[in-house]
C-alpha positions as CSV (number, residue, x, y, z in Angstrom):
1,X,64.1,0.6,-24.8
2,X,63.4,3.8,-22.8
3,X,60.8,6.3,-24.1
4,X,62.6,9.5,-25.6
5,X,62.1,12.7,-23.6
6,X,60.2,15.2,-25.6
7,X,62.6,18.2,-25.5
8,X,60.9,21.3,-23.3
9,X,60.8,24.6,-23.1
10,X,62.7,25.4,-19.4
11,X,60.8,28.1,-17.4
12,X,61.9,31.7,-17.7
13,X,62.3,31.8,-14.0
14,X,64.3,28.5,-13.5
15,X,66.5,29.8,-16.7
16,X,67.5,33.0,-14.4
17,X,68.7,30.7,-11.6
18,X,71.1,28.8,-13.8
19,X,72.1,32.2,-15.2
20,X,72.7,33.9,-12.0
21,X,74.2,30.8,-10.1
22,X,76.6,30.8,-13.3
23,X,77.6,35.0,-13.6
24,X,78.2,34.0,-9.6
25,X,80.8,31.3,-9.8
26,X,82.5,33.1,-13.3
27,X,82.7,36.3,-11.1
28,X,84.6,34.1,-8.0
29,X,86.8,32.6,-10.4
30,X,87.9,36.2,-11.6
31,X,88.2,37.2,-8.1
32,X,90.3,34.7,-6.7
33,X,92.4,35.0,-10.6
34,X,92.7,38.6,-9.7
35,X,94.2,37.7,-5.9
36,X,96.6,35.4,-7.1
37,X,97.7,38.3,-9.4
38,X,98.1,40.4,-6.2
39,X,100.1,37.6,-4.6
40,X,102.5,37.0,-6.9
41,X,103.5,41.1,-7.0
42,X,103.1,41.0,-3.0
43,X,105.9,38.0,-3.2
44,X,107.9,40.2,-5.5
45,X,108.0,42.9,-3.2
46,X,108.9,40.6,-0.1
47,X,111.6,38.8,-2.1
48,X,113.0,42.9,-2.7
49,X,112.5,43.7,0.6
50,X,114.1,40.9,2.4
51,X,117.0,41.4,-0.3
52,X,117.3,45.0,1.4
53,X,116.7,43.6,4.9
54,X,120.0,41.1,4.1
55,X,121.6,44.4,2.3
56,X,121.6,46.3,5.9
57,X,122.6,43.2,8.1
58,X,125.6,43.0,6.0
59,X,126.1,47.1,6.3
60,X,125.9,46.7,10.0
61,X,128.2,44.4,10.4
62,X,130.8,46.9,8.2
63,X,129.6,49.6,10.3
64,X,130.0,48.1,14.0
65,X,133.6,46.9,12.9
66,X,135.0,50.3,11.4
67,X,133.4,52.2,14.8
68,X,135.0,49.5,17.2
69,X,138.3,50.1,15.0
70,X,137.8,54.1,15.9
71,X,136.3,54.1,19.6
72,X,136.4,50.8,21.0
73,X,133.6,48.4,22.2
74,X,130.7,50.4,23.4
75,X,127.5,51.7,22.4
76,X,126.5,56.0,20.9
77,X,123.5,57.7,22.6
78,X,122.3,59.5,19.7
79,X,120.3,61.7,21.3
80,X,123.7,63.4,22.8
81,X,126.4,62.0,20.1
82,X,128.2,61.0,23.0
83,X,129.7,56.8,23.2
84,X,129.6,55.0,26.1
85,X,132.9,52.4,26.5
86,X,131.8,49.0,27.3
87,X,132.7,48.0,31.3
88,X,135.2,46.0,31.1
């Protein structure tokens, strides 16, 4: 059989390298918990925001449909209010 290992006191300074490396990868795996916090609100936001985006496509459509009703096919400078008709 093997001979036991006596059990050793581990240097103080080889102690403080185990320590650090360990504080280091328990404060990366916070960080990266703490991003994928932020990601999941940042997709929450999108997902409202593309809900708006699809809102106001719809509302255009409404829009373009009860102005060609009124004026025709054509397009409204808005600096001078005025509508241009479309050339035939």
């Amino acid at each position: 059989g093997g001979i036991m290992a006596e059990k050793q006191k581990v240097a103080e300074a080889d102690l403080k390298v185990f320590r650090e490396f360990r504080e280091s990868y328990v404060d990366v795996v916070n960080q990266l918990g703490q991003l994928e916090v932020q990601r999941i609100s940042i997709e929450k936001a999108k997902e409202s925001v593309a809900r708006r985006l699809e809102e106001l496509a719809v509302r255009e459509n409404e829009i373009v449909s009860e102005f060609e009703v009124n004026y025709g096919i054509g397009e409204v400078n808005l600096e001078t209010g005025e509508f241009i008709p479309q050339d035939e």
